[in-house]
DRENDO-1510 file (C-alpha; in Angstrom, 1 decimal, always signed):
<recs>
REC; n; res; u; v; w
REC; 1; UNK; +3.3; +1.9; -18.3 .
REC; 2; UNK; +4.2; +5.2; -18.6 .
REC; 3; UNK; +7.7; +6.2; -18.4 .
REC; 4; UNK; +9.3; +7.9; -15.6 .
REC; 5; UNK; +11.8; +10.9; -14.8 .
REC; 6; UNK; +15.1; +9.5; -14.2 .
REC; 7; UNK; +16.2; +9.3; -10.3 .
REC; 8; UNK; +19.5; +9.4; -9.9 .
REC; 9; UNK; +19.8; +7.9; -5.7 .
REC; 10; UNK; +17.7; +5.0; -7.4 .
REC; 11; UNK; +19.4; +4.2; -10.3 .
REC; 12; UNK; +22.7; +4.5; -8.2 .
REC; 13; UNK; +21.2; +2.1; -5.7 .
REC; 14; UNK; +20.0; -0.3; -8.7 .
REC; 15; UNK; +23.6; -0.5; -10.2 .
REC; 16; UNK; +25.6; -0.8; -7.2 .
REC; 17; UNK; +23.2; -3.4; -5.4 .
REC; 18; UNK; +21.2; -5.5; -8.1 .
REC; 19; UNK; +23.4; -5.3; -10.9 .
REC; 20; UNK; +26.6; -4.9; -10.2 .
REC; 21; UNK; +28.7; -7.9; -11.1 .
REC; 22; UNK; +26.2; -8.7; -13.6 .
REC; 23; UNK; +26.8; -9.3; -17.6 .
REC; 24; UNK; +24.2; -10.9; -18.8 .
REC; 25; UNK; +20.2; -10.8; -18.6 .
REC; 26; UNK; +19.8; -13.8; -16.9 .
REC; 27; UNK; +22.5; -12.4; -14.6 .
REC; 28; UNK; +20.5; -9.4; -13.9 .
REC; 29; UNK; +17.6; -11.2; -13.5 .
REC; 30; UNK; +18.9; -13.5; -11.0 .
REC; 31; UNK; +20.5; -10.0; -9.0 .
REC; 32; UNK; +17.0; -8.0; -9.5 .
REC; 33; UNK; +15.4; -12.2; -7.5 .
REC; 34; UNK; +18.2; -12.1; -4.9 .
REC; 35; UNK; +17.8; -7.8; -4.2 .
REC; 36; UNK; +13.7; -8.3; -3.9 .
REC; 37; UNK; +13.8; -11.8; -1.7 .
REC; 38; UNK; +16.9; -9.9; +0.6 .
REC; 39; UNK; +15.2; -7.0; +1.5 .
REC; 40; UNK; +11.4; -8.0; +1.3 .
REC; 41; UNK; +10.4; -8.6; +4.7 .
REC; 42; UNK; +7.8; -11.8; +4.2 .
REC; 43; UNK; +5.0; -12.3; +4.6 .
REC; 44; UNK; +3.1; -9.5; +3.5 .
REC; 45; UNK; -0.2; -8.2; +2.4 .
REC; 46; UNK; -0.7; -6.9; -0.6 .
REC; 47; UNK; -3.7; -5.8; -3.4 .
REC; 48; UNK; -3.5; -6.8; -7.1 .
REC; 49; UNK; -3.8; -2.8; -8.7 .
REC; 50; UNK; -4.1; -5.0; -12.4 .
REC; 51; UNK; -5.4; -8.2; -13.8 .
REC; 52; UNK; -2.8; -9.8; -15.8 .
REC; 53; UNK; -3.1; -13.5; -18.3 .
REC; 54; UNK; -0.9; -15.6; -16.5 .
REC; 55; UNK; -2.3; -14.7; -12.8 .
REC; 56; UNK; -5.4; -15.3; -11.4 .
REC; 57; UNK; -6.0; -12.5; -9.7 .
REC; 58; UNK; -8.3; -9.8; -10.0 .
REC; 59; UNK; -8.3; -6.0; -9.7 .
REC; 60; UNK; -8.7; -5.4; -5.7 .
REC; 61; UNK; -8.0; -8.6; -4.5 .
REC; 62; UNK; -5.6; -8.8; -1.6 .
REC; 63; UNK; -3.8; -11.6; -1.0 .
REC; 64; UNK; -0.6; -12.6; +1.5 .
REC; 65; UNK; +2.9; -12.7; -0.4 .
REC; 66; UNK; +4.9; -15.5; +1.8 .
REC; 67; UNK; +8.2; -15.0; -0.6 .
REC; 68; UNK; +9.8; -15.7; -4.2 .
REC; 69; UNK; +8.6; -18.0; -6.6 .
REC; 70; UNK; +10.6; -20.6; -8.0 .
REC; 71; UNK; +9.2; -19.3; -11.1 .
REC; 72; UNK; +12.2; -18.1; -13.4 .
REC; 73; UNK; +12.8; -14.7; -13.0 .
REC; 74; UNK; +13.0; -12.4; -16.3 .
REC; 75; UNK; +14.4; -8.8; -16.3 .
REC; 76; UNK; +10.8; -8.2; -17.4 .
REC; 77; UNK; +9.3; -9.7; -14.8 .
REC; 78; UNK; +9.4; -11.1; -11.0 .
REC; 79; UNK; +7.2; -13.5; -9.7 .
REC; 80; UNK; +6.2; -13.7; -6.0 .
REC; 81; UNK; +4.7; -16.9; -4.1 .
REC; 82; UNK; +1.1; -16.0; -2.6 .
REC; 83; UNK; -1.6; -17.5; -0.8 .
REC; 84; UNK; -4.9; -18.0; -2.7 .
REC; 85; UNK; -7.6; -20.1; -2.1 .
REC; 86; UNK; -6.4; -22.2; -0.1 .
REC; 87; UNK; -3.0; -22.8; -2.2 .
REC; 88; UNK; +0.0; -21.1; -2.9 .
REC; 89; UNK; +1.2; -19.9; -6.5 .
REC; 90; UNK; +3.6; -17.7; -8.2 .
REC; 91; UNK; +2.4; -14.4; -9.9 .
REC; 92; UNK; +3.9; -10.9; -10.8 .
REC; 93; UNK; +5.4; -9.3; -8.7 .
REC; 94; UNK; +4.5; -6.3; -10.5 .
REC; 95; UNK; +0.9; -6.2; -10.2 .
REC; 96; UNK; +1.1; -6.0; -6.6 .
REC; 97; UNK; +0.5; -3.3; -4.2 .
REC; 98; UNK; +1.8; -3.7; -0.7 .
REC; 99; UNK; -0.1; -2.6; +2.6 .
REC; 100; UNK; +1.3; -1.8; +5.3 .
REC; 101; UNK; +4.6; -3.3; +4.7 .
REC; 102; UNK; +8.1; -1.7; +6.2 .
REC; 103; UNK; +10.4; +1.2; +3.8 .
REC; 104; UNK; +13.0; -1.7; +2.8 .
REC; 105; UNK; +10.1; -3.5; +1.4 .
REC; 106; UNK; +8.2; -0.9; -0.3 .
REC; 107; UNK; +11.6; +0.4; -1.6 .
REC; 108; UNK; +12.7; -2.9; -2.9 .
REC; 109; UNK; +9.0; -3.1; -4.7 .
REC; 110; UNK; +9.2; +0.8; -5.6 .
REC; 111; UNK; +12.8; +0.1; -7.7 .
REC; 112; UNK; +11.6; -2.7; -9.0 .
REC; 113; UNK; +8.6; -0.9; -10.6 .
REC; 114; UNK; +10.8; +1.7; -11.6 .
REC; 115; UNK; +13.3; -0.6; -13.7 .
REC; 116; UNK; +10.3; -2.1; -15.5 .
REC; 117; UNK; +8.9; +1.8; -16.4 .
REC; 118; UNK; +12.6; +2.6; -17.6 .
</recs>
């Protein structure tokens, strides 16, 4: 990923809501877990925009995101519990797209995806 312009109301937002109070990566981690499943509004739709090694999803797909996955959380990467053929699995939360979701949720998505490109 390419990086990106610094923006100052989200970077405020990041510090003062995911990790605040935080002083080590996994602490961070676990704040950037709680900040997603808090103001993601489940279930959703979403499309995968990327094919990644440890998901089986491919470019296009759209599957339904019921919530987090149990899946340990990294500061470089979320995982989010989908349905998919009949089953439900944890992938990365950043190779989803979400449609037609509400702002909190694309906003919670959209800093997310900004961290990671920092």
């Amino acid at each position: 990923m390419a990086r990106v312009e610094k923006d100052e109301e989200r970077e405020e937002r990041i510090e003062m809501r995911v990790i605040v109070d935080t002083y080590t990566p996994e602490e961070q981690a676990y704040g950037w877990h709680a900040y997603l499943g808090d103001l993601m509004d489940f279930p959703f739709e979403a499309r995968c925009t990327t094919e990644r090694e440890e998901s089986p999803l491919k470019e296009g797909e759209t599957v339904r995101v019921v919530g987090m996955s149990s899946t340990e959380a990294t500061l470089s990467q979320q995982y989010v519990t989908v349905e998919w053929m009949d089953r439900e699995l944890g992938v990365p939360l950043e190779q989803l797209e979400p449609i037609d979701v509400d702002n909190e949720t694309i906003q919670a998505i959209e800093d997310w995806h900004y961290w990671l490109e920092r």
